[in-house]
matplotlib code that plots the C-alpha trace (Angstrom):
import matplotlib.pyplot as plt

x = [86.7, 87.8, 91.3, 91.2, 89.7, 92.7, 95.6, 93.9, 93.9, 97.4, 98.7, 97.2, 98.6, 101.5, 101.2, 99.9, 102.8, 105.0, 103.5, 103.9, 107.6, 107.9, 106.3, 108.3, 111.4, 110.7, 110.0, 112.7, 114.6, 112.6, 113.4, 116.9, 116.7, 115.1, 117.3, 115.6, 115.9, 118.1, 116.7, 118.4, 117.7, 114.1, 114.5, 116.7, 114.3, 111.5, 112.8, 113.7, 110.2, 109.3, 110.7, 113.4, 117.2, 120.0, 121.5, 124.5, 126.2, 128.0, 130.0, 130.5, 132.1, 129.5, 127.0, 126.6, 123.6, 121.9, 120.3, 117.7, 114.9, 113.1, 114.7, 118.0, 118.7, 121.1, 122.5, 125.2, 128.5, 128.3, 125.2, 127.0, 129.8, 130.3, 129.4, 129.6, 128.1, 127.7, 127.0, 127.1, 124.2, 122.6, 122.2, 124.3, 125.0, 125.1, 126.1, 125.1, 126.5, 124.5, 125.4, 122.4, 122.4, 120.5, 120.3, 119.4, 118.6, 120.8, 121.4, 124.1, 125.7, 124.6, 120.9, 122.2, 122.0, 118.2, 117.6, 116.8, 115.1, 113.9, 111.1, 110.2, 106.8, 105.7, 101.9, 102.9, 100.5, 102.1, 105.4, 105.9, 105.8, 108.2, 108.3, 110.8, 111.5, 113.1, 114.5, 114.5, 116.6, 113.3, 110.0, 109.3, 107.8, 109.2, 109.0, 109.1, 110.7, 110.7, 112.8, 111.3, 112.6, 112.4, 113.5, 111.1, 107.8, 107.6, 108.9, 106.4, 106.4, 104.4, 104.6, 103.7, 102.0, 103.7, 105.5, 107.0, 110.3, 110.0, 108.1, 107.4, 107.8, 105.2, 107.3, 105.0, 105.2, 108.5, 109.3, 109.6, 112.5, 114.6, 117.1, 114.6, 116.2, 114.5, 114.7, 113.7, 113.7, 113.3, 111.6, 109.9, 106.0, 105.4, 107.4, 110.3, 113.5, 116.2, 118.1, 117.8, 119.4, 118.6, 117.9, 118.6, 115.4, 115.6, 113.0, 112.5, 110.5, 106.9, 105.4, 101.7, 99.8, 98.2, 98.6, 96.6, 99.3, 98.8, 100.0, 100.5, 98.6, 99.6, 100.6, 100.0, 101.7, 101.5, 98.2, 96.9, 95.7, 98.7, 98.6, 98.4, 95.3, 93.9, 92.6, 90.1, 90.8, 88.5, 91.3, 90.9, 87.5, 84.4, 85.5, 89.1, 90.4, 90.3, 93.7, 94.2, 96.9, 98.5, 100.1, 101.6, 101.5, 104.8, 102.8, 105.1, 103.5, 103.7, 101.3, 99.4, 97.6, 98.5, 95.5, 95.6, 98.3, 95.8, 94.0, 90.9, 91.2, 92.1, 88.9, 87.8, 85.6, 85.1, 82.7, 83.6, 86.9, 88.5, 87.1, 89.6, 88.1, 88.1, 90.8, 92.6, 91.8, 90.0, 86.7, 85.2, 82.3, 82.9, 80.3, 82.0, 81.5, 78.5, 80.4, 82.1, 85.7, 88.3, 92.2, 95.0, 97.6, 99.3, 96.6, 95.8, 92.4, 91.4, 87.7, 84.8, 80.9, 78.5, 75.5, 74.6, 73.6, 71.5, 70.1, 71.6, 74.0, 76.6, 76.4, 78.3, 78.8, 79.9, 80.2, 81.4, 78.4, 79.3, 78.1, 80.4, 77.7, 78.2, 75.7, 75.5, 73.6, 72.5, 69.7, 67.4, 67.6, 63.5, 62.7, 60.4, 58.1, 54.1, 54.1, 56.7, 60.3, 62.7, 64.2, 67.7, 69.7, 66.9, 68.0, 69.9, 70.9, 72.9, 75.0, 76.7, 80.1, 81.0, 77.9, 77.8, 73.7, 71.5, 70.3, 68.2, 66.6, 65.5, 63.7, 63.3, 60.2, 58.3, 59.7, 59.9, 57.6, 59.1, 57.1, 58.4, 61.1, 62.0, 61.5, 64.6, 65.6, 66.6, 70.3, 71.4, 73.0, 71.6, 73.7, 73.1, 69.1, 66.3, 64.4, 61.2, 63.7, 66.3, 64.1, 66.1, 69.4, 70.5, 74.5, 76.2, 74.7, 75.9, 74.9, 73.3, 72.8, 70.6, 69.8, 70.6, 71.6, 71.3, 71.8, 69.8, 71.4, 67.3, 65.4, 67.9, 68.8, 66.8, 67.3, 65.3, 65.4, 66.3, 62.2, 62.3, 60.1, 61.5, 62.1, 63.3, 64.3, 66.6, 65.3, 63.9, 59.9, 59.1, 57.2, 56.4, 52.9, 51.1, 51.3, 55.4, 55.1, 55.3, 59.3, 60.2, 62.5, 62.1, 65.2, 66.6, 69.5, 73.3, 72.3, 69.3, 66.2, 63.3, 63.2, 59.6, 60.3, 58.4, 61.0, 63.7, 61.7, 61.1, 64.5, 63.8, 65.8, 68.8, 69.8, 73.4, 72.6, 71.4, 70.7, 69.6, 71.8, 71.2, 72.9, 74.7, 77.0, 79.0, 76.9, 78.9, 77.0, 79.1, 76.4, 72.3, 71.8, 74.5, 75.6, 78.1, 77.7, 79.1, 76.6, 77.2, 75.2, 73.6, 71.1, 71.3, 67.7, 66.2, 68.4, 70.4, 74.2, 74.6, 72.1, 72.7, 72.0, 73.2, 75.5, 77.7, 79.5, 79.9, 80.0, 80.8, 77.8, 76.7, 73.4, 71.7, 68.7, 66.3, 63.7, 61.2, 60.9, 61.7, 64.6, 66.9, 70.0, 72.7, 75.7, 78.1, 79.2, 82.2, 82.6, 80.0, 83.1, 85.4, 82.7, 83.4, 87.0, 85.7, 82.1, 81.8, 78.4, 79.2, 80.6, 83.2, 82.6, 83.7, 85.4, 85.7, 89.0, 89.0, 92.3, 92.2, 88.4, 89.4, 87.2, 88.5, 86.4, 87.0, 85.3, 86.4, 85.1, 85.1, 86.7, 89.1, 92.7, 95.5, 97.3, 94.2, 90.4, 89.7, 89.6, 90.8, 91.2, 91.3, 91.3, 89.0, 89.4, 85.5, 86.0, 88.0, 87.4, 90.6, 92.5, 95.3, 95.9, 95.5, 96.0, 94.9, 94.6, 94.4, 93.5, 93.0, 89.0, 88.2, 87.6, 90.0, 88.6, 85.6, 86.6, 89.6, 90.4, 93.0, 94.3, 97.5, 99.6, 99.3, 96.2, 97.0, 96.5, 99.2]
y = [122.4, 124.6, 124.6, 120.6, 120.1, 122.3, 120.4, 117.1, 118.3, 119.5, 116.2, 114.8, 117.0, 116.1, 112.4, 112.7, 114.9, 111.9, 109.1, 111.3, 111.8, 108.1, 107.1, 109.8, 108.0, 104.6, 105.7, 107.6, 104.5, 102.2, 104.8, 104.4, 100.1, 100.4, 101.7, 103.6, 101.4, 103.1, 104.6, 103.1, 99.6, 100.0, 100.8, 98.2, 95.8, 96.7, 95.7, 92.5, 91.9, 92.8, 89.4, 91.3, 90.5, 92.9, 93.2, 94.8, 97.5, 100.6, 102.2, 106.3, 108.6, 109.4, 106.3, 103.2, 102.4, 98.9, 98.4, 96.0, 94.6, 97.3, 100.4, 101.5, 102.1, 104.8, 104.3, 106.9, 104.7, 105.6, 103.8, 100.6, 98.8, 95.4, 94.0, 90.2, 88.6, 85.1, 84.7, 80.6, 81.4, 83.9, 86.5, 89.2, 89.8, 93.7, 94.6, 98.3, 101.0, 100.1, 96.7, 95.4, 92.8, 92.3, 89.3, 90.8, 87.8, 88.4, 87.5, 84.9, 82.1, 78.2, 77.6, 74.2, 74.4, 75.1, 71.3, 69.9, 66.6, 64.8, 62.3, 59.9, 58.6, 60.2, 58.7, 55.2, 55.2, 57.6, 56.6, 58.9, 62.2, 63.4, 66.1, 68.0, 70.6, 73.4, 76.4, 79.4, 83.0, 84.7, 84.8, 83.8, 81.0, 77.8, 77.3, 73.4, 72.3, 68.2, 68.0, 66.2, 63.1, 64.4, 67.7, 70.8, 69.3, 66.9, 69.6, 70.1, 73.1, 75.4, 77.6, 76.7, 79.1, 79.2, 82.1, 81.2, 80.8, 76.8, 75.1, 71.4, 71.3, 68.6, 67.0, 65.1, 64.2, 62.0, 59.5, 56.1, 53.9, 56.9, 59.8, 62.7, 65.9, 68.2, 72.7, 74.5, 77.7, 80.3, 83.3, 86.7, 87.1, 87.8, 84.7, 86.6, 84.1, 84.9, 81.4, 78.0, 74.5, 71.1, 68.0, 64.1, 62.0, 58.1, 56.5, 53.0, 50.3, 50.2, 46.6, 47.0, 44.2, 43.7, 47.2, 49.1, 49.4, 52.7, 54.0, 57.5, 57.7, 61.0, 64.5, 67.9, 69.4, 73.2, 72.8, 71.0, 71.8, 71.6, 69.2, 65.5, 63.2, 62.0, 58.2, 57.2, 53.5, 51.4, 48.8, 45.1, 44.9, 46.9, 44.8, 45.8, 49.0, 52.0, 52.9, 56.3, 57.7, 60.2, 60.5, 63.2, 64.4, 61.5, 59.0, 58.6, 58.0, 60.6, 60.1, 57.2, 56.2, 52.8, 52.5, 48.7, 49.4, 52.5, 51.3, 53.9, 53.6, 50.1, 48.6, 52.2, 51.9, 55.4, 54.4, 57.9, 58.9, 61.6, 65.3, 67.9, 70.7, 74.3, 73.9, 72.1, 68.3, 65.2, 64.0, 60.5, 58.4, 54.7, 52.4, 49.8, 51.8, 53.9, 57.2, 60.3, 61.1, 63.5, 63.0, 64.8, 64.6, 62.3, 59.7, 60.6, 60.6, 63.9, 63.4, 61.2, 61.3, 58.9, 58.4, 55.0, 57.0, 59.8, 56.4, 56.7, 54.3, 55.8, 55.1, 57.1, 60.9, 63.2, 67.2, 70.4, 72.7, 76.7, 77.1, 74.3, 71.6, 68.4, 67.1, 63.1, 60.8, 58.0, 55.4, 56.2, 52.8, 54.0, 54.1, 51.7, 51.1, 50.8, 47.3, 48.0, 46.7, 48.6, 51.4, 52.6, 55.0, 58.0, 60.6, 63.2, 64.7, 67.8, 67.6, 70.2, 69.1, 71.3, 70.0, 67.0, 67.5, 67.1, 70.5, 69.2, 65.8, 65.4, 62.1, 61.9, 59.5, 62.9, 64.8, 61.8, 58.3, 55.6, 53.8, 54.6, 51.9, 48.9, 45.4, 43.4, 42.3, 38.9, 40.3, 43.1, 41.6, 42.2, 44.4, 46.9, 46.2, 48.6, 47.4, 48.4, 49.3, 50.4, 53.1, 55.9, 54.9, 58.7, 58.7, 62.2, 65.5, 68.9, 72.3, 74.8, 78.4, 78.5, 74.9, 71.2, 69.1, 65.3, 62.9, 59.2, 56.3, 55.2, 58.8, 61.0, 64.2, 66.8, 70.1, 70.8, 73.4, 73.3, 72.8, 69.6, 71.1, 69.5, 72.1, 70.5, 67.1, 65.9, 62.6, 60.4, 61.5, 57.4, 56.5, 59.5, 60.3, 63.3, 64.7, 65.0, 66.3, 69.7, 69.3, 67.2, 69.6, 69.9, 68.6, 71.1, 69.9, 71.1, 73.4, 75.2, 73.2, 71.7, 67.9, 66.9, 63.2, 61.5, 58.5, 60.8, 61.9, 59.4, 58.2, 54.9, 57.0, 59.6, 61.8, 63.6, 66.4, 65.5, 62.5, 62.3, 61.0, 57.8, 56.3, 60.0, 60.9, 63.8, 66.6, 70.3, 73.3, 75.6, 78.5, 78.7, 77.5, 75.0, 71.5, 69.2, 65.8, 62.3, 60.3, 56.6, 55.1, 52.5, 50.8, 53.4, 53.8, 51.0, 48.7, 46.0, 47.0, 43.1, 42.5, 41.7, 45.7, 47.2, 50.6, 51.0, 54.4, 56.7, 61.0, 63.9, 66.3, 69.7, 70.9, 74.4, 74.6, 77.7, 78.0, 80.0, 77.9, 74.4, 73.3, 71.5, 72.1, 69.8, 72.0, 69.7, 66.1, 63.9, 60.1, 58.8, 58.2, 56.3, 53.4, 50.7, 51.8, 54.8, 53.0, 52.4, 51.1, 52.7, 54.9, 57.5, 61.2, 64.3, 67.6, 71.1, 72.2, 76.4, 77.5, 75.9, 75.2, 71.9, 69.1, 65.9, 62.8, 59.3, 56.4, 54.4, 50.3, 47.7, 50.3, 48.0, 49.4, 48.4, 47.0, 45.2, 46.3, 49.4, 53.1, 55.7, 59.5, 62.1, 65.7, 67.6, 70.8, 71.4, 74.4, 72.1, 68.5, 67.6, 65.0, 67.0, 64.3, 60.5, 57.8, 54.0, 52.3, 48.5, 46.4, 42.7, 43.2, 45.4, 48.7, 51.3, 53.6, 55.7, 59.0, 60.9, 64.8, 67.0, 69.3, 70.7, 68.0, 70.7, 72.1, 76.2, 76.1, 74.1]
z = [214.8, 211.7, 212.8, 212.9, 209.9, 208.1, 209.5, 208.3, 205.1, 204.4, 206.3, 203.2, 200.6, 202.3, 201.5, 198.2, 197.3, 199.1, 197.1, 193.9, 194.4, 194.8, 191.6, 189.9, 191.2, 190.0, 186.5, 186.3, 187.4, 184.8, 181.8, 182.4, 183.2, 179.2, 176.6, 173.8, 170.6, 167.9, 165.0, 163.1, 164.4, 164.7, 160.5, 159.6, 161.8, 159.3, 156.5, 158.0, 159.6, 156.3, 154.9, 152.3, 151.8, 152.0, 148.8, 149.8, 152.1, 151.1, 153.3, 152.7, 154.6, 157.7, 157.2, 155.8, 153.1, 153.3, 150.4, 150.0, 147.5, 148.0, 149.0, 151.3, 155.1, 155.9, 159.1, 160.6, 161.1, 164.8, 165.2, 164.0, 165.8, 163.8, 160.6, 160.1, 156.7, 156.6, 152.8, 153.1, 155.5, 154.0, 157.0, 158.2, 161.8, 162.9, 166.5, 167.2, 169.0, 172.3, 172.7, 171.1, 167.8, 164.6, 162.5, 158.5, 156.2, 153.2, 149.4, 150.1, 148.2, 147.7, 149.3, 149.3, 153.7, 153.5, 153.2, 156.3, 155.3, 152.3, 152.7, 149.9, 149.5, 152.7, 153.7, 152.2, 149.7, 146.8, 145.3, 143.5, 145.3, 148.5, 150.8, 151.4, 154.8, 154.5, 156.4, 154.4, 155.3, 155.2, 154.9, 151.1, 148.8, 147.2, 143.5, 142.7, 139.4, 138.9, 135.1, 132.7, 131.4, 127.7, 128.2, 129.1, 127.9, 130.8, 133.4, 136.5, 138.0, 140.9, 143.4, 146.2, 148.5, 151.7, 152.8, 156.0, 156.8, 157.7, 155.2, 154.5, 150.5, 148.5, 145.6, 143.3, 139.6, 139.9, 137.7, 138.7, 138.8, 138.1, 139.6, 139.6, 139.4, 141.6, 141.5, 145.2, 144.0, 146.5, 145.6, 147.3, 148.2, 144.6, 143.4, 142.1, 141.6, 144.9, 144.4, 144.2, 145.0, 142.9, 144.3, 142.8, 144.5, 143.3, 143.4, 143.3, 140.6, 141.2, 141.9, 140.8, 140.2, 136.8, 135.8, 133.2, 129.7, 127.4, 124.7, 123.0, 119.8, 119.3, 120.9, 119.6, 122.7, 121.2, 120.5, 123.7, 127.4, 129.4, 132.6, 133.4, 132.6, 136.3, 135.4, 137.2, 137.2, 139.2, 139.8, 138.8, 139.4, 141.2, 144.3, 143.8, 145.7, 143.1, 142.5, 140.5, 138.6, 136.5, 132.7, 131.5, 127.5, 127.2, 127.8, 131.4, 134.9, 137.5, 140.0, 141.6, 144.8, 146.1, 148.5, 149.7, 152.4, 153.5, 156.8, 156.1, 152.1, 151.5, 149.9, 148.2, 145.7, 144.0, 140.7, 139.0, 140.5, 142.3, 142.2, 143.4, 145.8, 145.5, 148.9, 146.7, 148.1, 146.3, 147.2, 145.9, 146.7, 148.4, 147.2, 149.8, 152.7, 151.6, 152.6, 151.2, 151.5, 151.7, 150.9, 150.0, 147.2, 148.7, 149.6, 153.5, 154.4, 155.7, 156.3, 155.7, 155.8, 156.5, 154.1, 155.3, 158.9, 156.7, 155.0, 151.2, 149.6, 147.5, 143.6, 140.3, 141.3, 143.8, 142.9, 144.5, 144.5, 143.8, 147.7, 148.6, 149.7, 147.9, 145.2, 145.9, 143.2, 145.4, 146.4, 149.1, 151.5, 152.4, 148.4, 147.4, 144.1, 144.2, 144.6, 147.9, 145.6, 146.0, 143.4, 142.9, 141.0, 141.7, 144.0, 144.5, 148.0, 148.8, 151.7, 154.0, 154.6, 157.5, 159.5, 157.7, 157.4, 154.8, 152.7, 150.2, 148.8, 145.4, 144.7, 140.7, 140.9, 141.6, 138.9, 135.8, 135.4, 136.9, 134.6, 131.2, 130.4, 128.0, 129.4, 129.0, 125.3, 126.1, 124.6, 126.6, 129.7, 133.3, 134.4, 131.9, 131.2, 132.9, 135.2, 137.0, 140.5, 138.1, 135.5, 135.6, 136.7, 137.6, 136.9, 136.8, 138.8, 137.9, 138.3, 135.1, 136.3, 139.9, 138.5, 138.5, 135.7, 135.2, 133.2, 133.5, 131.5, 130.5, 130.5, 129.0, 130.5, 132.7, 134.5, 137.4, 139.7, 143.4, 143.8, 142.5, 139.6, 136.2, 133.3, 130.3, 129.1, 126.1, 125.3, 122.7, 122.9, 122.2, 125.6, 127.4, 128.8, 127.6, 130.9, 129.9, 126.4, 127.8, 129.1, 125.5, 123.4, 120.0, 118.3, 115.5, 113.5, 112.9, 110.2, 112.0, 109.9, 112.4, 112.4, 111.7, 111.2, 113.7, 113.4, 114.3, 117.2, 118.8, 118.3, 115.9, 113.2, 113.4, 110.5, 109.7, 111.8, 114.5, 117.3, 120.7, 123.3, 124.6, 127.8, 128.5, 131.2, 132.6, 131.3, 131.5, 131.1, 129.1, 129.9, 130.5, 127.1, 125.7, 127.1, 126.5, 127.0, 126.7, 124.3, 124.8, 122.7, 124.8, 123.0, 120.1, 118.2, 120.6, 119.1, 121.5, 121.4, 121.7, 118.6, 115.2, 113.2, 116.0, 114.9, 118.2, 118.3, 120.9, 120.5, 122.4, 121.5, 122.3, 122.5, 122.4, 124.4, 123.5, 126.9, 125.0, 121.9, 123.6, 121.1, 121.6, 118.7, 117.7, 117.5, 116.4, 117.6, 117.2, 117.1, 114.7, 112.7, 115.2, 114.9, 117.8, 117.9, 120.3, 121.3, 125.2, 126.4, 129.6, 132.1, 130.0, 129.8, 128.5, 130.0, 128.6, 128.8, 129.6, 128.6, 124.9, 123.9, 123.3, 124.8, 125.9, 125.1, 126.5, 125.9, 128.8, 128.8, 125.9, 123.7, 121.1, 121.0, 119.0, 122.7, 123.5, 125.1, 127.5, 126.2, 124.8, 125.5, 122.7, 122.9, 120.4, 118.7, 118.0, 115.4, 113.2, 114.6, 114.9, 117.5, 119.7, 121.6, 121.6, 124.3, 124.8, 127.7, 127.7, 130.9, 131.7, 132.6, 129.8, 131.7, 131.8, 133.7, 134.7, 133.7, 133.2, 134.1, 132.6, 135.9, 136.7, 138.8, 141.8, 143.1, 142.9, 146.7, 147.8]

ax = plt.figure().add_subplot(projection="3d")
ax.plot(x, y, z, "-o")
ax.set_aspect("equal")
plt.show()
C-alpha cells in the first residue's frame, strides 16, 4: 500500500515537471515574437508624448543629439538607420535600427497646412464670429489674433485653452462687411509663440432691421478698462426678440446675436441681458417663455429651465451665486394680496441648475410692508406707478458677504440674510411703520457730519452731500460695508418725474454702511450735474470695473443724445470724477438698452 502510494506521487512530479517545461517553452518563444523596444526609442517617444518639438539634430561622431524645447536625446548612431524631416509638415520621420519607426513633431516651416476648414458664422445666428479646425504637429494651444481696423487698439486677442492636437478654433470679434485679418498662433502648454499662419475671413454687410445708432463721445483708451461693452438691447420693443451686441473702444461692432432665425431663441426676451458664467457661457431670463437659459458665444442654446413648472414667472434679474445656484427675481404665480389680488415683482428664488430644483424661496412680503406705497399721481404713467400688487417691484438680486442684496424700484434697497430675516434698509424713512424703524439707516453725508434734517430724511429734501436713492438698480457690493448702486431718480423727493418742479437726474452713488451704528454714508456720487442729459427713469445700472477702479454708469431709456433719445455709457474715474469713456446710443423706441457690461470679447475658458 506504501509502495503504491510512492509511485503515484513521482508519476506526478513527473507531470508537473512536464507542464513546467512546456510553459517555459512558450515564453521563451513569446520573448523572442516581442522585440525589446530600444532605449533610445522609448526616450525619444517621451519627449514626443510629452507634446515638444525637435529643434534640431546634431550629428557627432558616435551619436546623434536631438535637441528639443526642453532638453536633448543622445541616441548612439547605431540605434538610428534613417532620418527623414519633413519641415513643410512639421514632423520628422526616424526609422531605427530594428525596423521599427517614429514620427517626432518638429519646428518646421509655414503652419499654413494646419488649416483644415474655416466656417463663417457657424450656429446661424452670429455674423460676426467663425470657427476655424485645425490640425496641429503637437499637442499645444491656439493664440487667436483678429487685427484691428485702426491699428493695435482694436486688436482681439486670447488664448484659447485647448491643448490637443485637433482643435476647433472660435473666431469672434470680426468686423463686418470687411476682409478680417486673422493670427493662429500656435504656441506650447504655457502659451509660448512656436509659429503662426494669418487668415483673410470676409464677411459680409449685416441686414438688421432698425438698428440701434451710437456714437463715440470720447475715448481715453490708456486710461480705460480694456474690453468690449456687452449691450443689452431689448430689441424693438419688449415683444421684440432681444438681440445683444458688442462695441469696442472705436466705437465699431464686433459681436451680435441675431436670434429670430434661432428655433429655441427666436422670441427671447431677456429684460436685463446676458450674464456670462463662471464656465464661460451666458445665462438670461425669458420673460416670453417664463424660463432660464443657457447659450454660448455664438448663440446656441445649451440648456434651459423651466420656472413656469416650479410656478414663478420670470421678471428683471438672473445671477450666478458664489455656490453656482442661480438667484432668480421673479413673481410667485400662488402670490396673492389680503384681499386675494394678485402681487408681482416680490420674490426671490434660488435655483440649482444641475438638478434644476429649487434651494431656497424668499417671499419679500414677509420681510418689508406691502402696504407702504404712493397711490398713483394722476402724472406718472401706468407702467411706471406703484400699485397695491406692484409695492415693491424687486428688480436686481445680488449677493453681500453670506448675504443677499436687493434693490426695489418703490422701497429702496435691503440686505437680508438667507433666513429671510431683513438687516438693513437704505431708503427714504417717509412711510415706514414703527415696527421698521429699527432696519432705517441713518444717512451721514460726504463729509462725515450726521443729517438731522427731518426733510432730508424722509427724503422731501436732499442736500450737497448726500441723497437717498430712489428707483435703484444693479447694486454691487464692493465689500461688507460699501455699495455701489445705480440711483435713478424715479420720482426724486416724491416729486412726479412727469410734473412741473420735477429735477430729473440720474447718479452712480456709493454708500458706506456701518452695522453697529446704523449709517448709511454718502461717499461720493456722480450725475447730479449731467441733469436730463444722463437722467433715465428706468432700467440702467452700474458695474465696477476691477482692473482700473473705474465705474461704468449708464443711463439706458429716455436719455437725450446729440443723435437722438436712448442712453449713454460713461466710464467714471471716482478719485477724480472724470469721464474715460463716452458713448450714445440712439434708437427708434427710446430705449437703448437694459444694461451694458464691460468683459473681454472671450470668456478665459474658451
Amino acid at each position: 500500500m506504501i509502495a503504491t502510494r510512492r509511485i503515484g506521487r513521482n508519476f506526478a512530479d513527473l507531470v508537473l515537471s512536464a507542464v513546467f517545461l512546456v510553459l517555459m517553452f512558450v515564453s521563451c518563444e513569446k520573448d523572442r515574437e516581442t522585440p525589446v523596444e530600444l532605449p533610445a526609442k522609448q526616450s525619444l517617444n517621451a519627449k514626443v508624448e510629452g507634446g515638444e518639438l525637435l529643434l534640431e539634430v546634431t550629428k557627432k561622431a558616435d551619436e546623434y543629439i536631438f535637441n528639443f524645447e526642453k532638453g536633448s536625446v543622445n541616441v548612439p548612431l547605431q540605434s538610428i538607420s534613417k532620418i527623414d524631416a519633413e519641415l513643410a509638415r512639421w514632423r520628422t520621420d526616424l526609422t531605427f535600427s530594428d525596423g521599427s519607426t517614429l514620427a517626432v513633431p518638429t519646428k518646421g516651416t509655414s503652419l499654413d497646412y494646419i488649416v483644415e476648414q474655416i466656417k463663417l458664422n457657424p450656429s446661424g445666428y452670429n455674423p460676426l464670429a467663425a470657427s476655424v479646425d485645425v490640425g496641429l504637429p503637437t499637442y499645444g494651444r491656439v493664440k487667436v489674433v483678429v487685427h484691428g481696423k485702426h491699428g493695435g487698439q482694436g486688436a482681439i486677442t486670447h488664448l484659447c485653452t485647448s491643448e490637443t492636437q485637433r482643435q476647433r478654433v472660435p473666431i469672434l470679434g470680426l468686423y463686418a462687411d470687411y476682409d478680417n485679418l486673422v493670427d493662429l498662433i500656435f504656441t506650447d502648454r504655457e502659451g509660448n509663440e512656436r509659429g503662426k499662419t494669418t487668415l483673410h475671413i470676409q464677411t459680409e454687410a449685416l441686414s438688421v432691421q432698425d438698428f440701434p445708432r451710437w456714437k463715440i463721445v470720447k475715448a481715453q483708451a490708456g486710461k480705460m478698462e480694456p474690453g468690449v461693452n456687452l449691450v443689452h438691447y431689448p430689441g424693438q420693443s419688449e415683444a421684440d426678440v432681444s438681440l445683444p451686441y458688442m462695441i469696442d473702444q472705436d466705437g465699431e461692432l464686433r459681436w451680435l446675436l441675431q436670434l429670430k432665425s434661432s428655433p429655441d431663441l427666436k422670441r427671447l426676451s431677456y429684460s436685463i441681458g446676458l450674464k456670462r458664467t463662471k464656465s464661460g457661457t451666458f445665462i438670461a431670463g425669458d420673460q416670453a417663455q417664463q424660463r432660464v437659459v443657457e447659450i454660448d458665444m455664438f448663440g446656441n442654446l445649451k440648456r434651459e429651465w423651466d420656472l413656469a413648472k416650479l410656478g414663478f414667472g420670470f421678471h428683471h434679474e438672473i445671477t450666478e451665486a458664489a455656490n453656482g445656484n442661480f438667484l432668480i427675481t421673479v413673481t410667485k404665480t400662488a402670490a396673492r394680496l389680503l384681499n386675494g389680488e394678485p402681487r408681482v415683482n416680490d420674490f426671490i428664488i434660488e435655483l440649482n441648475p444641475q438638478t434644476g430644483t429649487l434651494v431656497n424661496e424668499w417671499d419679500l412680503a414677509k420681510q418689508l410692508d406691502t402696504a407702504r406705497y404712493v397711490k398713483p399721481d394722476g402724472i406718472t404713467p401706468p407702467a411706471f406707478s406703484q400699485t397695491a400688487n406692484n409695492w415693491a417691484h424687486n428688480n436686481s438680486i445680488a449677493e453681500i458677504g453670506d448675504d443677499l442684496l436687493a434693490t426695489l424700484r418703490y422701497q429702496g434697497i435691503v440686505r437680508f440674510n438667507r433666513a429671510g430675516q431683513a438687516q438693513w434698509m437704505i431708503s427714504p424713512h417717509k412711510f415706514w411703520g414703527a415696527s421698521y424703524q429699527s432696519l432705517l439707516l441713518k444717512p451721514i453725508a460726504e463729509d462725515g457730519t450726521a443729517i438731522t434734517d427731518p426733510a432730508i430724511i424722509n427724503g422731501d429734501a436732499s442736500s450737497a452731500g448726500f441723497d437717498w436713492p430712489w428707483g435703484p438698480h444693479t447694486p454691487v457690493a464692493l465689500s461688507e460695508d460699501r455699495i455701489l448702486v445705480f440711483d435713478n431718480g424715479y420720482n426724486r423727493s416724491w416729486i412726479p418725474n412727469f410734473g412741473s418742479g420735477a429735477n430729473n437726474y440720474s447718479r452712480v452713488v456709493e454708500y458706506k454702511i456701518d452695522r453697529t451704528k446704523k449709517t448709511v454714508q454718502q461717499l461720493w456720487s456722480y450725475g447730479k450735474e449731467r441733469g436730463a442729459s444722463a437722467f433715465s427713469q428706468a432700467l440702467s445700472g452700474v458695474q465696477y470695473l476691477s482692473q482700473t477702479g473705474n465705474v461704468l454708469f449708464f443711463p439706458g431709456m429716455g436719455v437725450k443724445t446729440s443723435i437722438g433719445t436712448g442712453g449713454r455709457v460713461m466710464e467714471i474715474n471716482p478719485k477724480t470724477k472724470e469721464v474715460l469713456f463716452e458713448l450714445e446710443i440712439a434708437t427708434s423706441s427710446g430705449t437703448a438698452f437694459h444694461r451694458v457690461t464691460r468683459m473681454p470679447l472671450y470668456p478665459t475658458n474658451l
